[in-house]
mmCIF file of the N, C-alpha and C atoms, coordinates in Angstrom:
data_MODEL
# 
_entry.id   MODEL 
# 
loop_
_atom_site.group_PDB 
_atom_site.id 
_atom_site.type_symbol 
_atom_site.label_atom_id 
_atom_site.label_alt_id 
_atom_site.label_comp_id 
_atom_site.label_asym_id 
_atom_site.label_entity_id 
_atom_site.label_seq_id 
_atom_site.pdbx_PDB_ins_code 
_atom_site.Cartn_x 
_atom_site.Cartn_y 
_atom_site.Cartn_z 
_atom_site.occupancy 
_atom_site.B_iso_or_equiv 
_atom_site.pdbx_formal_charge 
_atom_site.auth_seq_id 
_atom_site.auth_comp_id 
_atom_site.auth_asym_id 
_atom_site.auth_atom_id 
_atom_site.pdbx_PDB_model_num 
ATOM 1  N N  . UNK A 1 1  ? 234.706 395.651 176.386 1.00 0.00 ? 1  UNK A N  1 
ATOM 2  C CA . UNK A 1 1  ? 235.839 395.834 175.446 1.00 0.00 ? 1  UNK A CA 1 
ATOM 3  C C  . UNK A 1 1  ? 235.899 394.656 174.474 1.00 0.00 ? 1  UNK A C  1 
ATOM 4  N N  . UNK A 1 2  ? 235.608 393.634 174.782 1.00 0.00 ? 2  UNK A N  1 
ATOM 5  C CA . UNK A 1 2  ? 235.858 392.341 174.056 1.00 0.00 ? 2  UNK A CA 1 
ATOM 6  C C  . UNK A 1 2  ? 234.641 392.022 172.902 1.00 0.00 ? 2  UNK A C  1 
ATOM 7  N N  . UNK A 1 3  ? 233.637 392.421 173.374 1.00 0.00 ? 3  UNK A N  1 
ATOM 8  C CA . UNK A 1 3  ? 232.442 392.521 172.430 1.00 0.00 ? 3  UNK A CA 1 
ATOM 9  C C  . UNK A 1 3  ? 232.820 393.549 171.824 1.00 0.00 ? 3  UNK A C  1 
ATOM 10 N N  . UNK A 1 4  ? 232.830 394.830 171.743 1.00 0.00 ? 4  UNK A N  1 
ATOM 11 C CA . UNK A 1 4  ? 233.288 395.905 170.822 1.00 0.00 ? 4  UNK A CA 1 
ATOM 12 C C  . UNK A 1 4  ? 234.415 395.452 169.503 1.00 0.00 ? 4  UNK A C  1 
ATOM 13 N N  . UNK A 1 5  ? 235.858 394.571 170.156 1.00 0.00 ? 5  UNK A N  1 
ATOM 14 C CA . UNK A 1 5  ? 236.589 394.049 169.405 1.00 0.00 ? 5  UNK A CA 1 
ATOM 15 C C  . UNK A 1 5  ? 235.568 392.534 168.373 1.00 0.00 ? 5  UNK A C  1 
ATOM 16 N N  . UNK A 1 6  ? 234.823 392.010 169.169 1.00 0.00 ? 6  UNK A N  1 
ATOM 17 C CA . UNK A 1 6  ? 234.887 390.793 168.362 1.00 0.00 ? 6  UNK A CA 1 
ATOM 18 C C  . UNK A 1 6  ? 233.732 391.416 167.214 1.00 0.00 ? 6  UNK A C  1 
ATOM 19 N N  . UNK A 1 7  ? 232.789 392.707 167.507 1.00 0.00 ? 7  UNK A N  1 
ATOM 20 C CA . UNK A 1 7  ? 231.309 393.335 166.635 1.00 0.00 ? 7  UNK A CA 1 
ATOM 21 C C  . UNK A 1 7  ? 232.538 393.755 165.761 1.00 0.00 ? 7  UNK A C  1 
ATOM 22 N N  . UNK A 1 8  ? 233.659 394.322 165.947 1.00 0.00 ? 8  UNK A N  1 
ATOM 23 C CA . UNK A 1 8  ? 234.361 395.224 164.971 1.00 0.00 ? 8  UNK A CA 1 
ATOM 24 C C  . UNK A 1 8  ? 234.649 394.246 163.662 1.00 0.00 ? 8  UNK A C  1 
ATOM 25 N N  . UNK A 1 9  ? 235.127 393.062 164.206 1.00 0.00 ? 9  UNK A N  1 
ATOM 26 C CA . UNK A 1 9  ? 235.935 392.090 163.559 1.00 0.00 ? 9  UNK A CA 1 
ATOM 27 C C  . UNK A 1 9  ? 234.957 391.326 162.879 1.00 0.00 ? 9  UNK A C  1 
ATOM 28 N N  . UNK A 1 10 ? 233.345 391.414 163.312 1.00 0.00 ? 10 UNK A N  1 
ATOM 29 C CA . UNK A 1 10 ? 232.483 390.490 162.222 1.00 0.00 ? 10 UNK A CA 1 
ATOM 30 C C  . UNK A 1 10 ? 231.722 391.493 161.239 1.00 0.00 ? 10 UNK A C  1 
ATOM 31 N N  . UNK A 1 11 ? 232.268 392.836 161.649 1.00 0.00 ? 11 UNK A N  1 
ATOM 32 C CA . UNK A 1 11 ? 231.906 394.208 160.204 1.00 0.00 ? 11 UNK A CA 1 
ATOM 33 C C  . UNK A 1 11 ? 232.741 393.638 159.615 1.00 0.00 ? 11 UNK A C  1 
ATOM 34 N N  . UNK A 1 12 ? 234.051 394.052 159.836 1.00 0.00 ? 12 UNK A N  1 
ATOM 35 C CA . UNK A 1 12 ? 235.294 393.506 158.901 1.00 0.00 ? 12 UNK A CA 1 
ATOM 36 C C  . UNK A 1 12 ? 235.290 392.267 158.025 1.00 0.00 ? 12 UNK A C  1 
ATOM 37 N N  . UNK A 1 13 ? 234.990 391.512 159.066 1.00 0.00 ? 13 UNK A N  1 
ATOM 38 C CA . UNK A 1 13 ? 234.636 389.700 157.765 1.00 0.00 ? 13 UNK A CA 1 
ATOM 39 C C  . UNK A 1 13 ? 233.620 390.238 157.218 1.00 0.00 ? 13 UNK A C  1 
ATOM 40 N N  . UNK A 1 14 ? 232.434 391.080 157.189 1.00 0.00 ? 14 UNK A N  1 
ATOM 41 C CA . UNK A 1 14 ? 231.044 390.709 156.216 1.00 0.00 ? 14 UNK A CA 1 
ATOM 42 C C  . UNK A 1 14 ? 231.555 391.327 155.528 1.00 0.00 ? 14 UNK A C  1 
ATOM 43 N N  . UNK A 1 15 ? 232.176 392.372 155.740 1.00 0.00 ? 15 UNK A N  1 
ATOM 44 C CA . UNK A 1 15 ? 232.709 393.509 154.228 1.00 0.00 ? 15 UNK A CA 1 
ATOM 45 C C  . UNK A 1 15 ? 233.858 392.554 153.429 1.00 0.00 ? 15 UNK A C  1 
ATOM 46 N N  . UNK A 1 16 ? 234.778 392.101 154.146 1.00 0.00 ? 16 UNK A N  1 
ATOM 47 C CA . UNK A 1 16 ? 235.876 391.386 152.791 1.00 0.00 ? 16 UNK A CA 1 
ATOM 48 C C  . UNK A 1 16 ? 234.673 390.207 152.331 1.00 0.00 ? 16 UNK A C  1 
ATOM 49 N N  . UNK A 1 17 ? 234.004 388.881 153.072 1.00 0.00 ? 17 UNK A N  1 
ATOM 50 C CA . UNK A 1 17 ? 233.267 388.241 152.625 1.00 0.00 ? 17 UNK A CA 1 
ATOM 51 C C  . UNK A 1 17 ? 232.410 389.010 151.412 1.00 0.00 ? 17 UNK A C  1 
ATOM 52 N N  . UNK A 1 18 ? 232.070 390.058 151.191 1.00 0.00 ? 18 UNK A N  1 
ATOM 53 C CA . UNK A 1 18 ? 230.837 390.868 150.372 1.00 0.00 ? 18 UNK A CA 1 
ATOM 54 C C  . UNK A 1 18 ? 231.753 391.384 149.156 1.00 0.00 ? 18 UNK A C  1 
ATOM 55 N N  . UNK A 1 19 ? 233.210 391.740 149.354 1.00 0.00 ? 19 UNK A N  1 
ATOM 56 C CA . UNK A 1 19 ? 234.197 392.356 148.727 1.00 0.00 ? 19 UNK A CA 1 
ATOM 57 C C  . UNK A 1 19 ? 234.761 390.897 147.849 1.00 0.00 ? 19 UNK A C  1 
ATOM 58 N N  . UNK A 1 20 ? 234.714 389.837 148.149 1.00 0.00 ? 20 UNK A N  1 
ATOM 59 C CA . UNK A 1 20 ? 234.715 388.632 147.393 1.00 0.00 ? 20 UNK A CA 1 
ATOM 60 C C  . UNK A 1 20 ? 233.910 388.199 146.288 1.00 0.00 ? 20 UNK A C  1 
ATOM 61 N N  . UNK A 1 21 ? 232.652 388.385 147.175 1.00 0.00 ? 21 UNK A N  1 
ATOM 62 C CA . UNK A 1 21 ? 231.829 387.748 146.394 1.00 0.00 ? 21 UNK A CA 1 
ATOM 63 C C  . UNK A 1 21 ? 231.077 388.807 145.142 1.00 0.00 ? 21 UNK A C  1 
ATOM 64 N N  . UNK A 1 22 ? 231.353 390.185 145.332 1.00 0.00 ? 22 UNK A N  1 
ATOM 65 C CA . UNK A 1 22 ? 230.959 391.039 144.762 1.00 0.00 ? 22 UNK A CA 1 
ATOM 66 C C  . UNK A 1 22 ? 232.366 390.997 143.416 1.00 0.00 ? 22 UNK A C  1 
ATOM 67 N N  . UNK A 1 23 ? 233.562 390.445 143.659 1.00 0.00 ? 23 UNK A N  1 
ATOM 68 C CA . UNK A 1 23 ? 234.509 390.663 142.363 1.00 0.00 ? 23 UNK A CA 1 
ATOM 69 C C  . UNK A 1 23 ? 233.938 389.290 140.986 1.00 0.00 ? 23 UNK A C  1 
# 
């Protein structure tokens, strides 16, 4: 369960990180 939450949460940072750097 805890790996599932923490894989979810480093999609989430690469996409806003990518959503940054892409504006």
């Amino acid at each position: 369960m805890q790996v599932a939450v923490t894989g979810v949460s480093g999609f989430v940072g690469s996409e806003v990180a990518r959503a940054l750097l892409d504006r």
